[in-house]
C-alpha positions in Angstrom: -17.8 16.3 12.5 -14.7 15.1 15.3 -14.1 11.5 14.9 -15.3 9.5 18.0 -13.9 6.2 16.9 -11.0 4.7 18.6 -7.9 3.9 16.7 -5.2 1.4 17.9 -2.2 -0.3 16.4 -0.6 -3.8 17.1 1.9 -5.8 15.5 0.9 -8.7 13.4 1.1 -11.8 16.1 0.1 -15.3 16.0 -2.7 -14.2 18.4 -3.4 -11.2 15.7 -3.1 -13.3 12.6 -6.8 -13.5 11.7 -7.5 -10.0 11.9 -4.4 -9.2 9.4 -5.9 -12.7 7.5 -9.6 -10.6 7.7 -7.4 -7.2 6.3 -6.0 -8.6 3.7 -7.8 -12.6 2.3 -11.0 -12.4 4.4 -12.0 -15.2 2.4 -9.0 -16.8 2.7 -7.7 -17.4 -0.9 -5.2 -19.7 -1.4 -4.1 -17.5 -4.2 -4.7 -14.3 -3.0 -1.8 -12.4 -1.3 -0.1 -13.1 1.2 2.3 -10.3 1.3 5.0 -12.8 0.8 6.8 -11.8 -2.3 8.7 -9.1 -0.8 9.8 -11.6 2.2 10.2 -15.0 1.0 11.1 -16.7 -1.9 9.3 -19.3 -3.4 11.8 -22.1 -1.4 11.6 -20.4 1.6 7.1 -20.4 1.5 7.6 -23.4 0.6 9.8 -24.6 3.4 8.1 -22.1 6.1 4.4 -23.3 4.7 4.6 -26.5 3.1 2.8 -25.0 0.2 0.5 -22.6 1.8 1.2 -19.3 1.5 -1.4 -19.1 4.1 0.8 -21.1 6.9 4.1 -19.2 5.5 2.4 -16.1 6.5 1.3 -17.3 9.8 5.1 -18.4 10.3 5.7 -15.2 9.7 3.4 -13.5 12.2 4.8 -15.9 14.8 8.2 -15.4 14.3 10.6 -12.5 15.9 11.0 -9.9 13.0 8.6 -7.8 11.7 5.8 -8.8 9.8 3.8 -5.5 10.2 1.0 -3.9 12.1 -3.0 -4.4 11.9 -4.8 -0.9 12.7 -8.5 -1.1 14.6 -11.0 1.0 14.4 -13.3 0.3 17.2 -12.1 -3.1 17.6 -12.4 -3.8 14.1 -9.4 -4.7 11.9 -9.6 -2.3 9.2 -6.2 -1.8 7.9 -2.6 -3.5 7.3 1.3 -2.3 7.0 3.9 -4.4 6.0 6.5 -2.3 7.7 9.8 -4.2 8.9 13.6 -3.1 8.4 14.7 -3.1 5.0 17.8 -5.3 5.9 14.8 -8.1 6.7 13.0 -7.7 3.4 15.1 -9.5 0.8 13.4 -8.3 -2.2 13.7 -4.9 -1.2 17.6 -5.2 0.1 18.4 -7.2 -3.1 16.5 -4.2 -5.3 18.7 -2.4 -8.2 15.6 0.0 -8.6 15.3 0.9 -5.3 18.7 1.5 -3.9 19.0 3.4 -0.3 19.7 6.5 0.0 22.1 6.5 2.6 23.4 3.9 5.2 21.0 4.4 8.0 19.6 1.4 8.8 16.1 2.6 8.0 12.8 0.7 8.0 10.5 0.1 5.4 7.0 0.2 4.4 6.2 -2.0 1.4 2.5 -2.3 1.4 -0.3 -0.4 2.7 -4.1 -2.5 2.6 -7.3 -0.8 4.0 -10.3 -3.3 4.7 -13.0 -3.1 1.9 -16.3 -1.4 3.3 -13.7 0.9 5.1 -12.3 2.8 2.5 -12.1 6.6 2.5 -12.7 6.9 6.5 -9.3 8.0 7.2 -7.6 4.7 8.1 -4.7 5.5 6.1 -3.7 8.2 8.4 -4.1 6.1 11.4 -2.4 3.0 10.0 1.0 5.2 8.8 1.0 6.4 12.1 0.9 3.2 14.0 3.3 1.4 11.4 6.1 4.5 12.6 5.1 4.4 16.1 5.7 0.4 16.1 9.2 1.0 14.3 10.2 3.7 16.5 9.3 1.5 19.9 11.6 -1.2 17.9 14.5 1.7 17.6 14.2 2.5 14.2 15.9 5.8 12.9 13.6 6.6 10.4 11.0 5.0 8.3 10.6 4.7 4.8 8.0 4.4 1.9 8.4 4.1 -2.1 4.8 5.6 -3.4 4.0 7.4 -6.4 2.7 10.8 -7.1 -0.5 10.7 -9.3 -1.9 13.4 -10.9 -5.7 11.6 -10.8 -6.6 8.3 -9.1 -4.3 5.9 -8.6 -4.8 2.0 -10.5 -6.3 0.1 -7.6 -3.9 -2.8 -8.5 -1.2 -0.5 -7.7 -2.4 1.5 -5.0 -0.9 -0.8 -2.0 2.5 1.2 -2.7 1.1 4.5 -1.4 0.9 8.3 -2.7 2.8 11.3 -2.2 0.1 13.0 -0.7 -1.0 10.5 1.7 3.0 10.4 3.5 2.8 14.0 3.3 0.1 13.9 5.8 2.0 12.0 7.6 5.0 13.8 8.2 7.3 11.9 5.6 9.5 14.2 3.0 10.8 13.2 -0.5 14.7 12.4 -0.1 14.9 10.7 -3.7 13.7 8.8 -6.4 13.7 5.0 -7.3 14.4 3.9 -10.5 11.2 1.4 -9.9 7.3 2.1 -11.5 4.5 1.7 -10.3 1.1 2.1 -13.0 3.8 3.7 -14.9 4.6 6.4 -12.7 7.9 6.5 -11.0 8.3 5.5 -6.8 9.8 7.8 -5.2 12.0 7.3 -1.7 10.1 9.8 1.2 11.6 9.3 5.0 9.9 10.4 8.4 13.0 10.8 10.7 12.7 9.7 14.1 13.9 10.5 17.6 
């Protein structure tokens, strides 16, 4: 059966922040994530929020760079991607495990989230492909993720870093390996060139 819905992509705004809030916290859980950790450090939330991560992250969506995209289905937020350069995500830039490849000035995706009650619907698919879309209109060369390649299913904690398979369907190839884990399985580096 064809899928009728209609998929769209946007960048996370201050006008969009809710429906990346309804993604990811739709309860909005001061402890819950944020998607902070690979972008600011605790000074810098702390500074940006005044203790919220909440208000950090809504700094964030308001602010110039990248904070990521929100996919709809049908008007309906249903999935996130925390996809920015990787010279704007500290963590990642700073990372011994995950060293790039090359000196392109790639982006990166660091987390993927898919609404709960829309799970195994195919948002994935729709969400990679607006997160390289986005980076391309931006310029990027190429984007990059860091998943792992599981044999069975993936540890649900885990699962925001991707799989093989997935990026595959997407067009992205395997250009190395990180020295980084995930639920004990090594992260690999796989591009999708651009242009």
């Amino acid at each position: 059966m064809a899928d009728t819905a209609a998929w769209t992509t946007h960048p996370v705004t201050a006008a969009r922040f809710d429906d990346f809030a309804d993604v990811i916290n739709p309860h909005r859980r001061s402890t819950h994530c944020w998607c902070l950790s690979h972008r600011l450090r605790v000074k810098e939330i702390e500074e940006l929020g005044s203790g919220s991560r909440e208000d950090a992250a809504r700094a964030l969506a308001s602010g110039r760079s990248s904070f990521g995209v929100v996919t709809y289905r049908d008007d309906v937020p249903v999935g996130w991607c925390h996809v920015a350069p990787r010279d704007e995500i500290p963590r990642l830039a700073a990372s011994r495990l995950i060293r790039p490849v090359d000196d392109l000035p790639v982006w990166s995706i660091i987390c993927l989230v898919v609404r709960g009650g829309h799970r195994k619907q195919g948002v994935t698919g729709h969400l990679i492909e607006g997160a390289v879309a986005y980076a391309a209109s931006r310029g990027a060369p190429a984007v990059e993720a860091h998943p792992v390649d599981p044999e069975g299913r993936m540890d649900t904690t885990m699962a925001f870093v991707g799989t093989r398979a997935m990026f595959e369907r997407a067009g992205f190839e395997v250009v190395g390996q990180t020295d980084a884990v995930a639920s004990r399985m090594p992260r690999l580096v796989m591009r999708r060139t651009l242009g």
